[in-house]
DSSP file (Angstrom, degrees, kcal/mol; ACC not computed):
  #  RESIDUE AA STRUCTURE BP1 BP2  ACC     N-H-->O    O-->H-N    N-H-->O    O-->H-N    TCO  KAPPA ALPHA  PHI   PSI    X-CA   Y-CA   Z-CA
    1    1 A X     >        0   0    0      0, 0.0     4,-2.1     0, 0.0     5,-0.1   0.000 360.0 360.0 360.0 -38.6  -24.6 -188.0   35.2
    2    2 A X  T  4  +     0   0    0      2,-0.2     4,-0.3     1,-0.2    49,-0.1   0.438 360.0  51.2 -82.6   7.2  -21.3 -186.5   36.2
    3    3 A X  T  4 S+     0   0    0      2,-0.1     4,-0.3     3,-0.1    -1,-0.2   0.722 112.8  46.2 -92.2 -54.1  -19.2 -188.7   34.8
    4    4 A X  T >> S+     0   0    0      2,-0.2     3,-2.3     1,-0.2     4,-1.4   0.965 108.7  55.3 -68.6 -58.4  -21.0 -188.3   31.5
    5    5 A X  H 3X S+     0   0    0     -4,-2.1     4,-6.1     1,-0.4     5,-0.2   0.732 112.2  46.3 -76.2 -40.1  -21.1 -184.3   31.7
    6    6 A X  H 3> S+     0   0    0     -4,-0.3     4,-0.6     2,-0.2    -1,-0.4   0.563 111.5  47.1 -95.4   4.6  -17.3 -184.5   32.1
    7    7 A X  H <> S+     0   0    0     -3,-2.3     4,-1.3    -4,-0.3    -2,-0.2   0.813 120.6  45.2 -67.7 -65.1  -16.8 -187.1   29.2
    8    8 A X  H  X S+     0   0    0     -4,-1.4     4,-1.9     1,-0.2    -2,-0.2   0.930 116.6  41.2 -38.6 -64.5  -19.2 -184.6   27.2
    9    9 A X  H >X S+     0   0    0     -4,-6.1     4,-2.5     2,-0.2     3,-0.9   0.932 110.0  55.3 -71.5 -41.8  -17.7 -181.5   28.2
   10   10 A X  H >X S+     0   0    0     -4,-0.6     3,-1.7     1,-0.2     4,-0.6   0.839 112.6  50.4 -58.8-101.2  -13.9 -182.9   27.8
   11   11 A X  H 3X S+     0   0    0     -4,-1.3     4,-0.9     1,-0.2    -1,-0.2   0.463 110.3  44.2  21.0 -60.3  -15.2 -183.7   24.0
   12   12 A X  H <X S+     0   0    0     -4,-1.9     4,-2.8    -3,-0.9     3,-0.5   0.912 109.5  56.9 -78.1 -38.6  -16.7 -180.2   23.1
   13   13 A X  H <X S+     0   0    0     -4,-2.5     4,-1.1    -3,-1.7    -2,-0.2   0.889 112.1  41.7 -51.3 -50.2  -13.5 -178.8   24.7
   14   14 A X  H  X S+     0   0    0     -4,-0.6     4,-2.0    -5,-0.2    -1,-0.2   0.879 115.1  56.2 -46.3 -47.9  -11.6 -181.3   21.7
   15   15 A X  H  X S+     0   0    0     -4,-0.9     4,-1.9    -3,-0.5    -2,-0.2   0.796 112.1  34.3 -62.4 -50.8  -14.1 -180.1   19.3
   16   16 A X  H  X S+     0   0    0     -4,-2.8     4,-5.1     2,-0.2    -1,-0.2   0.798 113.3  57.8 -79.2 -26.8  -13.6 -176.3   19.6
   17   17 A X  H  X S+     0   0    0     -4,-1.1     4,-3.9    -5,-0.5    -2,-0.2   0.924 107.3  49.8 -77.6 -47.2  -10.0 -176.8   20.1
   18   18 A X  H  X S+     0   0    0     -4,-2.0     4,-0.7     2,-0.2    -2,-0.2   0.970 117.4  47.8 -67.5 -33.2  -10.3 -178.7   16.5
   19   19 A X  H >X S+     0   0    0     -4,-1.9     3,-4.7     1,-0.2     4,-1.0   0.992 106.2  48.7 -43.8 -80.8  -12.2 -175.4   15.4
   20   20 A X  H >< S+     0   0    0     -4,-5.1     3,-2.3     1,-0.3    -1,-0.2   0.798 105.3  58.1 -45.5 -24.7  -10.3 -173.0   16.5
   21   21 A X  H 3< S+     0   0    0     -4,-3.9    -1,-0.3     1,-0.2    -2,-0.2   0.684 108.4  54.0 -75.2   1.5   -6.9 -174.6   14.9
   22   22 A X  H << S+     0   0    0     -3,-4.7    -1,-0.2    -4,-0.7    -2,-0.2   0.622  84.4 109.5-115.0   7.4   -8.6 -174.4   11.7
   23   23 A X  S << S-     0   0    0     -3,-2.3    63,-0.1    -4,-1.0     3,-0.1  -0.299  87.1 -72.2 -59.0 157.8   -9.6 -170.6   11.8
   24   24 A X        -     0   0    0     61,-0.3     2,-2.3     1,-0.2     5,-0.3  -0.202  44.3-122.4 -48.8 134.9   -8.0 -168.0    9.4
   25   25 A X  S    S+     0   0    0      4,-0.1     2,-0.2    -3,-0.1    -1,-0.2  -0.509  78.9 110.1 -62.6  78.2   -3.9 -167.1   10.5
   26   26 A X  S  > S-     0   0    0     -2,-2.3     4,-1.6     1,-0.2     5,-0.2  -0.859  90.2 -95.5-137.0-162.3   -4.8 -163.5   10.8
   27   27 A X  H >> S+     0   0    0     -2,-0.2     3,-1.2     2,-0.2     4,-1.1   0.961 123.8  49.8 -64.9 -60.1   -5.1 -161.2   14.0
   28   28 A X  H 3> S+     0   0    0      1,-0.4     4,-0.6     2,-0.2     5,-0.2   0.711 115.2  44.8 -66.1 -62.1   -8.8 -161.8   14.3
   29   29 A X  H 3> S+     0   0    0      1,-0.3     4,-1.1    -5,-0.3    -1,-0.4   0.744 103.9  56.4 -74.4 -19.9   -8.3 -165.3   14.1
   30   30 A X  H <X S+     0   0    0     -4,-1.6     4,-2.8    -3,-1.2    -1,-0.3   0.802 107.4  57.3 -37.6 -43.6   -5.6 -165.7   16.2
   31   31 A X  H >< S+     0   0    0     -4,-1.1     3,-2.1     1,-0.3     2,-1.1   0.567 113.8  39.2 -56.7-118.6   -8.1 -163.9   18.9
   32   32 A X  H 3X S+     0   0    0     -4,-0.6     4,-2.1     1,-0.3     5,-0.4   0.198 108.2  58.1   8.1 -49.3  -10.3 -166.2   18.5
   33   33 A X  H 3X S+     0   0    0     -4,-1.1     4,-2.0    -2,-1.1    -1,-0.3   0.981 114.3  41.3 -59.8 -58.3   -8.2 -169.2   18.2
   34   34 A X  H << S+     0   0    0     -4,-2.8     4,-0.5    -3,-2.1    -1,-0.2   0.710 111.8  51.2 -79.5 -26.3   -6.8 -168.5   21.5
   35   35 A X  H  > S+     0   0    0      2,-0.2     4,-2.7     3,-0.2    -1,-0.3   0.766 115.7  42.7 -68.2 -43.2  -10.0 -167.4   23.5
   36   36 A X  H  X S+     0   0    0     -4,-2.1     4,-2.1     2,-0.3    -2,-0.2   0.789 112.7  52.8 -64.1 -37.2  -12.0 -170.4   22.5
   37   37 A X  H  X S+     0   0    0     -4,-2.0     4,-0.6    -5,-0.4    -2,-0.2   0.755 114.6  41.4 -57.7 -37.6   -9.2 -172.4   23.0
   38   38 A X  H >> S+     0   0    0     -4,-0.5     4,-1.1    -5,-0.1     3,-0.5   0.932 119.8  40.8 -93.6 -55.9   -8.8 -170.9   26.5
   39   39 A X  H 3< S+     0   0    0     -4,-2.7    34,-0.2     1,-0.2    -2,-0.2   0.699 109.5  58.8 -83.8  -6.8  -12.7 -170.9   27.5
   40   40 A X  H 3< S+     0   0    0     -4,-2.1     4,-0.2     1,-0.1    -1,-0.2   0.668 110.0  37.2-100.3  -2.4  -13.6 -174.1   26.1
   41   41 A X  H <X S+     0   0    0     -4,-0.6     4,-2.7    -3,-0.5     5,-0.3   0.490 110.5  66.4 -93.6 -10.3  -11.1 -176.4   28.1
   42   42 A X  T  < S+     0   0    0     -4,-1.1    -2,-0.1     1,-0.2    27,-0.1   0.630  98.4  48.8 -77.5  -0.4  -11.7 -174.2   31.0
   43   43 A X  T  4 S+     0   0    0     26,-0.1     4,-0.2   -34,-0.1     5,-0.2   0.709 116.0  48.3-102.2 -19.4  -15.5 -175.4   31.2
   44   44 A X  T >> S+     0   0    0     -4,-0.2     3,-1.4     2,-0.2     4,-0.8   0.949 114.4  39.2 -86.4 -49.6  -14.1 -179.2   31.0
   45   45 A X  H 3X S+     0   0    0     -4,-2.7     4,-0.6     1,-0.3    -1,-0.2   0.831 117.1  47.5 -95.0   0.9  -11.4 -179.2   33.5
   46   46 A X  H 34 S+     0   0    0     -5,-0.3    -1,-0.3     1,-0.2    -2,-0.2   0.259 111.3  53.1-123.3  41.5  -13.1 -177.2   36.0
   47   47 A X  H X> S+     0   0    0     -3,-1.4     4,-1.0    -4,-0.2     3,-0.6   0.256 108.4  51.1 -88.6 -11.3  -16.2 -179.4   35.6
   48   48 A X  H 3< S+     0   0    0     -4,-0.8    -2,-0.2     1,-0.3    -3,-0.1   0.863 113.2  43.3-105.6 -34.0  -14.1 -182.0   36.1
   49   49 A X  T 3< S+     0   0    0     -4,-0.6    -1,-0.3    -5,-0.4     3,-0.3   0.441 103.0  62.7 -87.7  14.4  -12.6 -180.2   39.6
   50   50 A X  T X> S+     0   0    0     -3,-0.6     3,-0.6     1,-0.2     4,-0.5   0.663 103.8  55.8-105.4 -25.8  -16.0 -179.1   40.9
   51   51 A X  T 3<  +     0   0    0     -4,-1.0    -1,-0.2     1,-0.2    -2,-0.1  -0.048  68.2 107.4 -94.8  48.5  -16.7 -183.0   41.0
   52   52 A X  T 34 S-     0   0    0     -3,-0.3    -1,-0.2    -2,-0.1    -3,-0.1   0.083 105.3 -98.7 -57.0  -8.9  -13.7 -184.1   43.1
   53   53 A X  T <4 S+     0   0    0     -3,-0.6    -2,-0.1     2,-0.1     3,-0.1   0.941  73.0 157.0  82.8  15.1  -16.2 -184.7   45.9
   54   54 A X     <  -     0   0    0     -4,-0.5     5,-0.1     1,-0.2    -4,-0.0  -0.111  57.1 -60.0 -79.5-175.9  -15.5 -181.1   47.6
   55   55 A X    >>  -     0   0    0      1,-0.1     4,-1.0     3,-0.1     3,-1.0  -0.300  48.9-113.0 -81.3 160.6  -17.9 -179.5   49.8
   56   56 A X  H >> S+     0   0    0      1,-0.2     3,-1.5     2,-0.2     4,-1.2   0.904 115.4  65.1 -49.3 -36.9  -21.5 -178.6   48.1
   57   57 A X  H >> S+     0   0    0      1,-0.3     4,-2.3     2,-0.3     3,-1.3   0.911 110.3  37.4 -30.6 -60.7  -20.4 -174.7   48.6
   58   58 A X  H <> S+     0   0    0     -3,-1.0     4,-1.4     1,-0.3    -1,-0.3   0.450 107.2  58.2 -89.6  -3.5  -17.8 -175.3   46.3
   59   59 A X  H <X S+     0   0    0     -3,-1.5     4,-1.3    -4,-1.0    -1,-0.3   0.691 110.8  47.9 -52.7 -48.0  -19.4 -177.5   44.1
   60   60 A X  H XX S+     0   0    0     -3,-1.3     3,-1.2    -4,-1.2     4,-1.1   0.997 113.8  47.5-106.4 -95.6  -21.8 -174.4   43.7
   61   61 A X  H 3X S+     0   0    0     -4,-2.3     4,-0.9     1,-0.3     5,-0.3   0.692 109.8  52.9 -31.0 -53.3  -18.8 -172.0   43.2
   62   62 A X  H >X S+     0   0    0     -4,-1.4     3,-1.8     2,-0.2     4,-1.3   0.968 108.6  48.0 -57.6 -61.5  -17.1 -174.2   40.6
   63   63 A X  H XX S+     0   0    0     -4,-1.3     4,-2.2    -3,-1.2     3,-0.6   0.955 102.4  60.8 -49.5 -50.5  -20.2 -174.4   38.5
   64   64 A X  H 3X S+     0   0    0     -4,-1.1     4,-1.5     2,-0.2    -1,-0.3   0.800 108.6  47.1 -42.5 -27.1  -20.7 -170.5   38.6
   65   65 A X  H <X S+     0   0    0     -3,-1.8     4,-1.3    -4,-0.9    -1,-0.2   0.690 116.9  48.9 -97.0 -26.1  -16.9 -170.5   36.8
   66   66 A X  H <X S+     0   0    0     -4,-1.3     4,-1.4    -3,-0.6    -2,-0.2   0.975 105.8  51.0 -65.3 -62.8  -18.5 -173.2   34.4
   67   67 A X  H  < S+     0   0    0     -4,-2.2    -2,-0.2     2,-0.2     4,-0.2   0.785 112.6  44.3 -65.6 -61.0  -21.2 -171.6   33.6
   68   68 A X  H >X S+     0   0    0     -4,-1.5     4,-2.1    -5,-0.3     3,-1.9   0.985 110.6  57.4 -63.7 -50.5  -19.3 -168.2   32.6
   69   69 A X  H 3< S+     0   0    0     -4,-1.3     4,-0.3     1,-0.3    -2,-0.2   0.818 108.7  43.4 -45.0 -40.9  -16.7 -170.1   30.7
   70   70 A X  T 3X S+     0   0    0     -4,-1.4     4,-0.6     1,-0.3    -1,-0.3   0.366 111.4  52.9 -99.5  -1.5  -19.5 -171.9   28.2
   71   71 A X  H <> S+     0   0    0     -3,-1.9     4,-2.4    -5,-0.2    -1,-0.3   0.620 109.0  47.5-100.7 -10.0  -21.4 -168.9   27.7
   72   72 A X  H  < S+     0   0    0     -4,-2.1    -2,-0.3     2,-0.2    -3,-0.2   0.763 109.7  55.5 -84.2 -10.4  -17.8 -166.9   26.5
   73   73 A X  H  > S+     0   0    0     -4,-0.3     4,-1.6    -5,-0.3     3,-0.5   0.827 112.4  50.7-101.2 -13.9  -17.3 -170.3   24.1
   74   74 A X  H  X S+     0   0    0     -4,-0.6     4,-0.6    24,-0.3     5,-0.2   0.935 107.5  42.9  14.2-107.6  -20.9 -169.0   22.9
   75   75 A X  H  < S+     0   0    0     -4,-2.4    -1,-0.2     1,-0.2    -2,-0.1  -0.178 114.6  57.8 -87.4  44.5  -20.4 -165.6   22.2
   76   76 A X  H  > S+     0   0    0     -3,-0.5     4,-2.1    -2,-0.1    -1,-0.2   0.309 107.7  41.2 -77.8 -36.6  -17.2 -166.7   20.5
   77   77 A X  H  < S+     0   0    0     -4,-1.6     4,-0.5     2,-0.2    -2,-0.2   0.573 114.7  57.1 -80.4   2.7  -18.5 -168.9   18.1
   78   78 A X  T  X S+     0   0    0     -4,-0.6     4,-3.2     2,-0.1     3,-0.4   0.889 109.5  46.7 -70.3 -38.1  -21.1 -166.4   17.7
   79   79 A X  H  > S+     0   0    0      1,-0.3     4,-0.6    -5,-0.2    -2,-0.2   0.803 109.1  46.7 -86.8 -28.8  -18.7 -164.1   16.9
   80   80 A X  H  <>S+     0   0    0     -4,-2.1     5,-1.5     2,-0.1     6,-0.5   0.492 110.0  55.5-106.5  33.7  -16.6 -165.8   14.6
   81   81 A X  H >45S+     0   0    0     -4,-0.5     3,-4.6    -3,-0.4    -2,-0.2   0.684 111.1  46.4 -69.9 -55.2  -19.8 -166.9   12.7
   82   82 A X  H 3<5S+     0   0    0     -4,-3.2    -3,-0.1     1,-0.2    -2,-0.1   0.698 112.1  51.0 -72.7  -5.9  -20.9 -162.9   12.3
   83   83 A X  T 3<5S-     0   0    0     -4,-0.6    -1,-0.2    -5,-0.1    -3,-0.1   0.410 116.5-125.5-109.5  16.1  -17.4 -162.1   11.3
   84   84 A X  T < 5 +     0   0    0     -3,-4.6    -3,-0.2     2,-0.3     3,-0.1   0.831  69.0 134.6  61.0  34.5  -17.7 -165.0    8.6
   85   85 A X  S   <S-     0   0    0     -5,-1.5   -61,-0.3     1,-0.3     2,-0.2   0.438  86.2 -12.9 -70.5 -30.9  -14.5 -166.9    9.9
   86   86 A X        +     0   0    0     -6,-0.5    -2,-0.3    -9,-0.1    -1,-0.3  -0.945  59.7 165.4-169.2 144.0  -16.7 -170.4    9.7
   87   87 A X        +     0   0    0     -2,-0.2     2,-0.2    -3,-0.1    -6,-0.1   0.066  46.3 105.5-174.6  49.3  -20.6 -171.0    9.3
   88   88 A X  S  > S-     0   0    0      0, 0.0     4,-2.8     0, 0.0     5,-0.4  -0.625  82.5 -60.6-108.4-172.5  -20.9 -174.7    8.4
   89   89 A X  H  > S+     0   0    0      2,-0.2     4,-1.6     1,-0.2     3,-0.5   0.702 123.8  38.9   1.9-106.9  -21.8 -177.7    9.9
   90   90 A X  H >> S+     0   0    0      2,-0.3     3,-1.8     1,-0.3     4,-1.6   0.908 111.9  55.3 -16.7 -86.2  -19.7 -178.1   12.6
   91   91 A X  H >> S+     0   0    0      1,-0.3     4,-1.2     2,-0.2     3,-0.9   0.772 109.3  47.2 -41.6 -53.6  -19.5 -174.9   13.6
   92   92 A X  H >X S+     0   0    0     -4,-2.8     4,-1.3    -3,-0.5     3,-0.6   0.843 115.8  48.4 -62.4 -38.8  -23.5 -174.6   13.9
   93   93 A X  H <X S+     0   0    0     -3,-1.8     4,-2.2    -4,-1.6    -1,-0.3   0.806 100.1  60.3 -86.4  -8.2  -23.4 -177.9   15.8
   94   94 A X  H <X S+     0   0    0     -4,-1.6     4,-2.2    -3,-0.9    -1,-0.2   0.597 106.4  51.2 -62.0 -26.2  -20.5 -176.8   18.2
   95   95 A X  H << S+     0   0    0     -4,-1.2    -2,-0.2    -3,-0.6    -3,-0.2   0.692 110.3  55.4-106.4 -17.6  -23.2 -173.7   19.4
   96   96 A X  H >X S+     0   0    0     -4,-1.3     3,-1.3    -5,-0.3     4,-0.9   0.993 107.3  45.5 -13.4 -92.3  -25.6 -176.5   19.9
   97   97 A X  H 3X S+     0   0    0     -4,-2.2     4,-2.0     1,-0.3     3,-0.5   0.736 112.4  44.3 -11.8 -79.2  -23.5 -177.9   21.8
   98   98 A X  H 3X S+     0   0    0     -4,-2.2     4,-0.6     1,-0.2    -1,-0.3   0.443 114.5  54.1 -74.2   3.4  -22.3 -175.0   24.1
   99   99 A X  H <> S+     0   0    0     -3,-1.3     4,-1.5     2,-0.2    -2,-0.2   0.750 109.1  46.5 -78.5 -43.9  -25.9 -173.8   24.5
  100  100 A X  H  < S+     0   0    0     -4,-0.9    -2,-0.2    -3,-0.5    -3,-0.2   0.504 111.9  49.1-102.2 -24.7  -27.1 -177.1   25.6
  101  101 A X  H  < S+     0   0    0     -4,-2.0     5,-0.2    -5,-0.2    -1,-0.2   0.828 109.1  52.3 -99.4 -18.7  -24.3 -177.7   28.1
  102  102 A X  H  < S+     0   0    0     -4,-0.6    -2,-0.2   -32,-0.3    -3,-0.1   0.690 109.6  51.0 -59.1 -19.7  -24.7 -174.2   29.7
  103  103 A X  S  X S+     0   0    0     -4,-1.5     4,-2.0     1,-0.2    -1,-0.2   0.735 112.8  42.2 -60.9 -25.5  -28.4 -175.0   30.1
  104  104 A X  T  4 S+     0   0    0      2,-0.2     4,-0.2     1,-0.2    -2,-0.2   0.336 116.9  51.2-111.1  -0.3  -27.6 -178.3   31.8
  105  105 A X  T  4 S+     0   0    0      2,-0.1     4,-0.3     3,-0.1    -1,-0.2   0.515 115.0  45.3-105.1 -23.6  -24.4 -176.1   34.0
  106  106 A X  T  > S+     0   0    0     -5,-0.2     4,-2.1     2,-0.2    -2,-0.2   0.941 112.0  46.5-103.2 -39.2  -27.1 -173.5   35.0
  107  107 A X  H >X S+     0   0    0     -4,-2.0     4,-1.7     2,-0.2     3,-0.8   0.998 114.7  53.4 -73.9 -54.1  -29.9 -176.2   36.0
  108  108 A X  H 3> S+     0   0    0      1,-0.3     4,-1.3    -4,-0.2    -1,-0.2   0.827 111.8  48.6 -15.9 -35.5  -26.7 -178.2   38.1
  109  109 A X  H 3> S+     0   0    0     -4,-0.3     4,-1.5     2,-0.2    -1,-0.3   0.965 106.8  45.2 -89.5 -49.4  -26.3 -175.2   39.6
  110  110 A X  H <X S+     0   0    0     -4,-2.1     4,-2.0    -3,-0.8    -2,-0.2   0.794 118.2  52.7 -80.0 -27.9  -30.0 -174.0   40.8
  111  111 A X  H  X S+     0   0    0     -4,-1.7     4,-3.4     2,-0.2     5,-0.5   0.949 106.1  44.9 -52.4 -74.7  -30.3 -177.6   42.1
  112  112 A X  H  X S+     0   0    0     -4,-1.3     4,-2.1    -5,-0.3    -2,-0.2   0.884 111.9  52.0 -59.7 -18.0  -27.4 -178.0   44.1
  113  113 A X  H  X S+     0   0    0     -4,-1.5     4,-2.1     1,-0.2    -1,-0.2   0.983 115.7  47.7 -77.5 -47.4  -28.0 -174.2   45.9
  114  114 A X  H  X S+     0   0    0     -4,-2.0     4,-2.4     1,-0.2    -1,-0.2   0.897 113.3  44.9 -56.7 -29.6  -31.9 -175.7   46.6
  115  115 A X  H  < S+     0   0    0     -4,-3.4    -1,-0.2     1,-0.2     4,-0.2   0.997 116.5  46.6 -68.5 -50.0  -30.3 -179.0   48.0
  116  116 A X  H  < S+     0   0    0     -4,-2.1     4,-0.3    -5,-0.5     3,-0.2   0.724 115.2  44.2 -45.4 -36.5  -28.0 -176.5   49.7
  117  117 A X  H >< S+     0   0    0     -4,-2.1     3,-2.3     2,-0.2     2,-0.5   0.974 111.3  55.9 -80.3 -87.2  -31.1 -174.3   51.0
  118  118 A X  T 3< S+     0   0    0     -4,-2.4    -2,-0.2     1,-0.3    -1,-0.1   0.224 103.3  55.1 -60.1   8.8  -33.2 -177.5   52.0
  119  119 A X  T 3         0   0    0     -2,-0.5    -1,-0.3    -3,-0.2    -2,-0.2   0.537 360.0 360.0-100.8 -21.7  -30.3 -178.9   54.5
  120  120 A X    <         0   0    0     -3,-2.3    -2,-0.2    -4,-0.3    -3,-0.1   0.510 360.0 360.0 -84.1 360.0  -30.0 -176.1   56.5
């Protein structure tokens, strides 16, 4: 499962990254470009460091930073949907996407604290 998640996540991280380069050159899209660009490889490579096999704590910590990162790649393609920047395909299945891996970051997360909880 963690193997796949970080396959997955590396993938939407490509995905958004092809999104953003194709928003409008103007300030707005530049924001954009760069913020999506910046939170959506930040949920892939530190998914990819919270499974390095560190202790569960930090396993736990690292998801919490996961977890914020894919809800800002979210409310950025929310936001440049409502400011009419993109609203096809793609885009709609790209907020799929980051909806469906922040459910699946937030249940990771409330698991490992119970595993964490039920060892002590």
């Amino acid at each position: 499962m963690k193997n796949d998640l970080i396959v997955r996540s590396k993938k939407f991280a490509h995905e958004c990254v092809k999104l953003a380069l194709g928003l409008p050159k103007n300030k707005l899209g530049d924001h954009i470009q760069g913020q999506l660009i910046r939170s959506s490889t930040s949920v892939a490579a530190n998914y990819r460091a919270a499974c390095l096999g560190q202790s569960k704590k930090a396993f736990v910590s690292k998801l919490g930073i996961v977890i914020e990162e894919a809800d800002e790649c979210i409310f950025w393609i929310e936001f440049l949907k409502d400011e009419n920047l993109r609203s096809d395909e793609t885009t709609n299945i790209l907020l799929g996407e980051a909806r469906e891996l922040t459910s699946i970051f937030i249940a990771s997360r409330i698991t490992a604290i119970k595993n964490i909880n039920q060892a002590k």
